[in-house]
N, C-alpha and C positions, 0 to 999 in steps of 0.2 A: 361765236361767229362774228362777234362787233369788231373784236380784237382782230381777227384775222382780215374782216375787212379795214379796220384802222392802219395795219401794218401795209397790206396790200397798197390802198391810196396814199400813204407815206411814202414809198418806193416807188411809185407810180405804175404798179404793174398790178398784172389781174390777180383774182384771186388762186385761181389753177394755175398759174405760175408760180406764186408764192410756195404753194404747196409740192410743186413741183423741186422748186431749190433747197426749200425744206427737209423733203425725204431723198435729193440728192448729199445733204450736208451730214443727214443720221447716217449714210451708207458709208461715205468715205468717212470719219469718226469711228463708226463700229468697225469698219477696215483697219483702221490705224490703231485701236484699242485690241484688236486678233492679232494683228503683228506684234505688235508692241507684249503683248503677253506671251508668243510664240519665243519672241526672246529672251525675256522673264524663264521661262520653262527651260531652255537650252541653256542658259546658265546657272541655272539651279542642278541641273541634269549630271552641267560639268564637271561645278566645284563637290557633288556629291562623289562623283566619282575618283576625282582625285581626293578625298578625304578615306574614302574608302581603303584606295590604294596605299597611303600612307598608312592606314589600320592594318593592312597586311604586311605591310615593312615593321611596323611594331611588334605586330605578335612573333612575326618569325625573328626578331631581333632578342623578345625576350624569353624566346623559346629557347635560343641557343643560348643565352648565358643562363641560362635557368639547367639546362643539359651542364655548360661546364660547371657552375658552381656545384653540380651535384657529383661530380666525376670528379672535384676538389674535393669534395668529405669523403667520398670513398678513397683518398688517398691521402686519408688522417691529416687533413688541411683543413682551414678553413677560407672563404671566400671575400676576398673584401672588396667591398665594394665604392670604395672611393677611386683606388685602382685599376679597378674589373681583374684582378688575378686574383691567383690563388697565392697562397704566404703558408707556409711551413709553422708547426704552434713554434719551433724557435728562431723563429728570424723575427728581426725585433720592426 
C-alpha cells in the first residue's frame, strides 16, 4: 500500500485514480496482446493452408507419374527418371 501511495504522490494524483489508470492501461495491453494473437492465428491458419494445398499438388503430381511409369513397364520399357519418360531397353 506504501508503494501505491508513493507512486500516487509522485504523480500528484490520488490514489483511486492511480488505480484507475492502472486497470485502464491492463485493459488496453490485454486488448492489444488478443489482437495481436488474433493475427498470429490467421496467419498461421493461412500459411497452413497453402502448405496443405501444395501437399495436394504433390501427391496428385506423384500419383500421375507413378500411373505413367507403371504403364511404361507394362510396355517392356523402362522409366527414367532424369527425363520423366519412358525409353525402350534399346534406345541408348
Amino acid at each position: 500500500m506504501a508503494i501505491i501511495r508513493f507512486i500516487a504522490d509522485l504523480f500528484g494524483i490520488s490514489i483511486f485514480r492511480l488505480v484507475a489508470y492502472a486497470g485502464i492501461a491492463v485493459v488496453v495491453a490485454g486488448g492489444l496482446v488478443v489482437v495481436r494473437q488474433h493475427y498470429i492465428n490467421k496467419g498461421y491458419a493461412s500459411a497452413i493452408a497453402a502448405v496443405k494445398k501444395q501437399d495436394d499438388r504433390a501427391v496428385s503430381a506423384a500419383n500421375k507419374v507413378e500411373q505413367r511409369a507403371a504403364d511404361c513397364t507394362a510396355r517392356s520399357a523402362y522409366w527414367d527418371v532424369i527425363s520423366q519418360g519412358c525409353k525402350l531397353e534399346d534406345e541408348p
